[in-house]
C-alpha positions in Angstrom: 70.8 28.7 -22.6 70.7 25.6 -20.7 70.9 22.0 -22.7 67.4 20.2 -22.7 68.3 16.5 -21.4 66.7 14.0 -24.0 64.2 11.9 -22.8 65.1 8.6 -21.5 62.4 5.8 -21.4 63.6 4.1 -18.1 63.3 7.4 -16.1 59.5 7.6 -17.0 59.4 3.8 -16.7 59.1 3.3 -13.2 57.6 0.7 -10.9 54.8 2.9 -9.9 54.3 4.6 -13.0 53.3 0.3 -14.6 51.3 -0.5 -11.6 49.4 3.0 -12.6 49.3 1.9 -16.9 47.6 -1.5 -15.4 45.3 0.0 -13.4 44.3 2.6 -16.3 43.7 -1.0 -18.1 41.6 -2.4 -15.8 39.5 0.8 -16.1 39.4 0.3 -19.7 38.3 -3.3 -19.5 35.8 -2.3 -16.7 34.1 0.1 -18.7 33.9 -1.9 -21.6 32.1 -4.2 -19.8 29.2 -2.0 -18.5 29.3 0.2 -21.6 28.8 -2.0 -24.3 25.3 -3.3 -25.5 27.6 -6.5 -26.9 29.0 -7.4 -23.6 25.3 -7.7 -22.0 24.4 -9.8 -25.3 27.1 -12.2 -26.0 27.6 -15.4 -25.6 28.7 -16.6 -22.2 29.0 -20.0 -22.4 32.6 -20.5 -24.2 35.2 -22.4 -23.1 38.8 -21.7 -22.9 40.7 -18.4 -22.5 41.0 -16.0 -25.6 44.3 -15.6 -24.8 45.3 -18.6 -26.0 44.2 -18.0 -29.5 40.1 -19.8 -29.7 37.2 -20.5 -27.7 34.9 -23.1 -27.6 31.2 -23.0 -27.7 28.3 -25.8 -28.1 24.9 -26.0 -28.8 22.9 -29.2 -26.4 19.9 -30.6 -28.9 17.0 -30.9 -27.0 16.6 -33.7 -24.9 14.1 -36.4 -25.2 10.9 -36.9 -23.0 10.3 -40.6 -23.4 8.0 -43.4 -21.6 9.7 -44.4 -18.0 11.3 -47.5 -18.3 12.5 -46.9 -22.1 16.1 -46.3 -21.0 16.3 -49.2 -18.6 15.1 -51.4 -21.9 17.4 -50.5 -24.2 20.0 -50.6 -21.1 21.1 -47.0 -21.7 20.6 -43.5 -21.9 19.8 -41.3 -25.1 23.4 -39.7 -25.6 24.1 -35.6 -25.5 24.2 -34.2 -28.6 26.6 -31.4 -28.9 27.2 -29.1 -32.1 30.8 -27.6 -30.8 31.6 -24.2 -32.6 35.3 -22.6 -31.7 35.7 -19.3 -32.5 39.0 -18.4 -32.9 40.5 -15.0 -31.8 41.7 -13.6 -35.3 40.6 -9.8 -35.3 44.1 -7.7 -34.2 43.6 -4.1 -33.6 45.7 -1.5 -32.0 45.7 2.2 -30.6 49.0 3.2 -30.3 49.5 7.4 -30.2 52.9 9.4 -29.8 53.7 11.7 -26.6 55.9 14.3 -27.1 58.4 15.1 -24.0 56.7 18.3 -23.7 53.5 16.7 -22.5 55.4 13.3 -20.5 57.2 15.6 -18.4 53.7 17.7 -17.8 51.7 14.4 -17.2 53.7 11.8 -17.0 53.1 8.8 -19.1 51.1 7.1 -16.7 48.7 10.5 -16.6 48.8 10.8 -20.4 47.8 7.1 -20.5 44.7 8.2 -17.9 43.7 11.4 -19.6 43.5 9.1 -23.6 41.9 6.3 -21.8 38.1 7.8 -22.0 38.5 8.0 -25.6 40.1 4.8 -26.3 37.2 3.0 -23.8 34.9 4.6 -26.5 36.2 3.4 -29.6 37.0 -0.2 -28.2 33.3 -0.5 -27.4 32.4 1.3 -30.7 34.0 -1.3 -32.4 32.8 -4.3 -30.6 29.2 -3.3 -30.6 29.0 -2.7 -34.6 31.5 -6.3 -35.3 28.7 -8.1 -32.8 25.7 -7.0 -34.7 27.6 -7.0 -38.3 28.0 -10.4 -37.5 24.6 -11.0 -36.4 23.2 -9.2 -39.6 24.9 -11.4 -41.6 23.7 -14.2 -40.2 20.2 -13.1 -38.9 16.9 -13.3 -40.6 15.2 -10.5 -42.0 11.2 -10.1 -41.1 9.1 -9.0 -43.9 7.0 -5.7 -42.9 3.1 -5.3 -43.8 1.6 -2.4 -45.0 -0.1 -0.2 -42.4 3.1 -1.6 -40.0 3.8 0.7 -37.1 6.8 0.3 -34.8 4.8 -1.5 -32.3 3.3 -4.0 -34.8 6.5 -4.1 -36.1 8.5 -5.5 -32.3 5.8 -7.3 -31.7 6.0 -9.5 -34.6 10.0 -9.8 -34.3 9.3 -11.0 -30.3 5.9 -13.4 -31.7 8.3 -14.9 -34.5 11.2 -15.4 -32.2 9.1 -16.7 -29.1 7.7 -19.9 -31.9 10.9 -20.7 -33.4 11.7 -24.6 -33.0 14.3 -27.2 -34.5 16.5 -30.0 -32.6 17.9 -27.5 -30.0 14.9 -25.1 -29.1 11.5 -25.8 -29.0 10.1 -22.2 -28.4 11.3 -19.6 -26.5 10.2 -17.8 -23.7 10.3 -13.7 -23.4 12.7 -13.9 -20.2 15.1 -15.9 -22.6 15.5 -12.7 -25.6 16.9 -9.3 -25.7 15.3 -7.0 -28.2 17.5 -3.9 -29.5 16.5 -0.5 -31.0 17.9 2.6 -32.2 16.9 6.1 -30.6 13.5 6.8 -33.0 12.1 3.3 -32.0 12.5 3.3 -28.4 10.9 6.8 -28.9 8.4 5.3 -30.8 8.3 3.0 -27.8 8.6 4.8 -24.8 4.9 4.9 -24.1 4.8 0.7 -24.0 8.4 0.3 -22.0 7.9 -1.1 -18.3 10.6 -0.6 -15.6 13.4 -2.8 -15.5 13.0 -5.4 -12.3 13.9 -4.9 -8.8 17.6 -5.7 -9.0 18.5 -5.2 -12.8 21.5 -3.0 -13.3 20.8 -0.5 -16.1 24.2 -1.1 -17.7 24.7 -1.5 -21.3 21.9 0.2 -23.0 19.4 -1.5 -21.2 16.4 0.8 -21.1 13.6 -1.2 -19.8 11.5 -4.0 -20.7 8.9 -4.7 -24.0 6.5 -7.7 -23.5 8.4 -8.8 -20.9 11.3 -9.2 -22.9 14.8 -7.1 -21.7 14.9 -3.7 -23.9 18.5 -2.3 -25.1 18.9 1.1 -26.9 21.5 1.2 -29.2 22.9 3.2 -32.4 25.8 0.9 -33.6 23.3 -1.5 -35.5 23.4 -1.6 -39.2 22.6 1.8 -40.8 18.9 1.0 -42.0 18.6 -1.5 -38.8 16.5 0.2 -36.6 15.5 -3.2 -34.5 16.8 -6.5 -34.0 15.5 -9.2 -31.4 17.7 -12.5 -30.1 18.4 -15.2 -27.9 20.7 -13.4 -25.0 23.8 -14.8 -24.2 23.8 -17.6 -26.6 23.6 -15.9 -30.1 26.4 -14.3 -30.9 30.0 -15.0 -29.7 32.4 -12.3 -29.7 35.2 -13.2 -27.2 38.1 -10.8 -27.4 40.6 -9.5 -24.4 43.0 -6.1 -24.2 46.6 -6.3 -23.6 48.1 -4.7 -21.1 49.2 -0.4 -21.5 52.9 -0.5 -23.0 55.4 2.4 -23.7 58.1 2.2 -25.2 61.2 4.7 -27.0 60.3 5.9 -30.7 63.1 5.9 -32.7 65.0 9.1 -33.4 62.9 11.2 -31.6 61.8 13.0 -28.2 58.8 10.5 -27.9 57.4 8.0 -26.7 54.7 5.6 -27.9 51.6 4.3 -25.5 50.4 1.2 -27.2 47.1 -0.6 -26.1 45.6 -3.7 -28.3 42.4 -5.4 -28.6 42.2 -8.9 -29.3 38.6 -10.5 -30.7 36.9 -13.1 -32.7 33.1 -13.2 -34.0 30.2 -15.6 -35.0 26.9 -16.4 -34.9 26.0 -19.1 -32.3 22.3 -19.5 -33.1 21.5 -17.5 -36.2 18.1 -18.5 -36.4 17.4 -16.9 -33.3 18.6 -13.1 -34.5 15.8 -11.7 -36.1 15.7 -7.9 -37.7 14.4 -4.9 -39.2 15.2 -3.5 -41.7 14.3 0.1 -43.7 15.1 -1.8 -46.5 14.6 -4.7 -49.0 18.2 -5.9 -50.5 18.1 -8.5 -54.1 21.1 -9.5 -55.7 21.1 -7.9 -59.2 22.2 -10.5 -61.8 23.6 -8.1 -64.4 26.4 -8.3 -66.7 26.8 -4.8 -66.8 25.2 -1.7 -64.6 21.3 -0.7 -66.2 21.7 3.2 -66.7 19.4 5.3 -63.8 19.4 2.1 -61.5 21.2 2.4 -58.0 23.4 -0.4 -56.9 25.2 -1.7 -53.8 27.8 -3.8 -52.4 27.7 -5.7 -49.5 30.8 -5.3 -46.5 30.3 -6.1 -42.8 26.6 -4.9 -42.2 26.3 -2.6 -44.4 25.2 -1.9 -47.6 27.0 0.5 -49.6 25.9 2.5 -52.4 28.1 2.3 -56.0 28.9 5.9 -57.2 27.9 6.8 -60.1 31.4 6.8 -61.5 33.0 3.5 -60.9 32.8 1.3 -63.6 31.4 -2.5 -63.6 33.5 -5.2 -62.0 31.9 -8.6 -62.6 33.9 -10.2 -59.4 31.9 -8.2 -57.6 28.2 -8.9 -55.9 25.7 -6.0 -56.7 22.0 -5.3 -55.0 19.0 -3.0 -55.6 16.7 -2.1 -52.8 13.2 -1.0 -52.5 11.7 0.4 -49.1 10.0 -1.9 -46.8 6.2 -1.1 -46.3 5.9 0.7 -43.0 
């Protein structure tokens, strides 16, 4: 029987075969971009490259409509009034899977890195879509629901008590200026009062038409019992983040090699009084010293609310909730 040759890296690693790991990359990145629902809705107005570690965002107040001539009184203008936010790229993840030398001679590494690359486009955006609207749960408002609400009434009070929102840096808000998000049974719910999307509109991340004039995105990486949440586009939310290039390298006492890809990211809420939900639930702090027998509880952890098992004892570091059902 002939001797199997062990795999060497720099045979595999060749000139060609990077150029072809950086173009699977850029297919990655691309399809991140159109796929995710977060991409369309971030905030696009940062400063500075993630790469280096932050970004930098502001908020303008609103400016001042005074009497002509007030300026040239005083002998100057009102000044700008910026509130700067930086974000800073903290949030390290990684894919990183083992080839066998069965399957890099078959493939190749630069074809093994092609065939995983549809399923590590889909948890990337999977990820980035639930962190962007964890973090905008956490800092969003929850609005109340009425009895007799239906779905409609429902989006149309979310879009009526966004549009009349005002402090020092908005003064109202017009449709063209939110994006309103729901899961699959509301935009079924829906379907019936959805317009087209306008001449020119890419149908890209999630985007499913427009409600009350305001741009329409389905998605099912919201909170759990979040079946709707409404915000100011491009300006709510930050979530800059960047991939590194595909790398392989030798693993250690074995015929393998690794292909490693990581995804860089940071989060927060821009403008929190502008993300506005709904929610299949009503969530109070229980102030208890020890759990009341027959009552559920739940903790609290990145969007969602998570129920106690019956089984685990007290732990008085941690918060607790009940909920009740909203009226609907």
């Amino acid at each position: 029987m002939a001797r199997q040759s062990s795999l060497n890296i720099a045979d595999y690693l060749t000139p060609e075969v990077m150029d072809n790991l950086a173009e699977t990359l850029d297919g990655v990145i691309e399809n991140i971009q159109s796929g995710c629902v977060s991409e369309a809705l971030k905030a696009k107005n940062g400063s500075g490259d993630p790469t280096t570690g932050s970004v930098e965002y502001k908020r303008f107040a609103n400016a001042k409509l005074q009497d002509k001539g007030t300026a040239r009184a005083q002998g100057k203008g009102n000044s700008v009034k910026a509130k700067p936010i930086v974000v800073k790229i903290d949030d390290d993840k990684e894919i990183i899977e083992e080839l066998q030398e069965k399957d890099i001679k078959l493939y190749g590494i630069d074809g093994m890195a092609n065939r995983r690359s549809k399923n590590a486009k889909d948890v990337i955006k999977t990820y980035f879509d639930r962190k962007f609207f964890r973090i905008a749960r956490d800092a969003g408002i929850q609005v109340a629901r009425v009895t007799g609400d239906t779905t409609k009434k429902i989006v149309d009070r979310l879009i009526s008590t966004a549009k009349v929102t005002k402090n020092d840096f908005i003064d109202g808000v017009d449709e063209e200026a939110l994006a309103l998000v729901v899961n699959t049974t509301y935009k079924t719910d829906l379907k019936d009062y959805l317009d087209s999307l306008p001449n020119g509109t890419v149908p890209s991340n999630g985007a499913i038409g427009m409600y009350q004039s305001v741009i329409t995105y389905e998605s099912n990486r919201m909170p759990s019992d979040v079946p709707a949440m409404i915000m100011l586009k491009e300006e709510a939310v930050a979530l800059p983040n960047y991939l590194s290039e595909y790398d392989a390298e030798k693993v250690p006492f074995d015929d393998a090699i690794a292909l490693e890809l990581f995804a860089y990211s940071g989060g927060e809420a821009l403008v929190p009084e502008l993300i506005l939900y709904d929610c299949d639930y009503i969530y109070t702090e229980a102030e208890i010293e020890a759990f009341v027998p027959e009552t559920t509880y739940y903790t609290y952890s990145m969007g969602e609310y998570i129920q106690v098992p019956a089984e685990e004892e007290f732990d008085e570091s941690e918060t607790y909730y009940t909920r009740e059902s909203s009226t609907k």
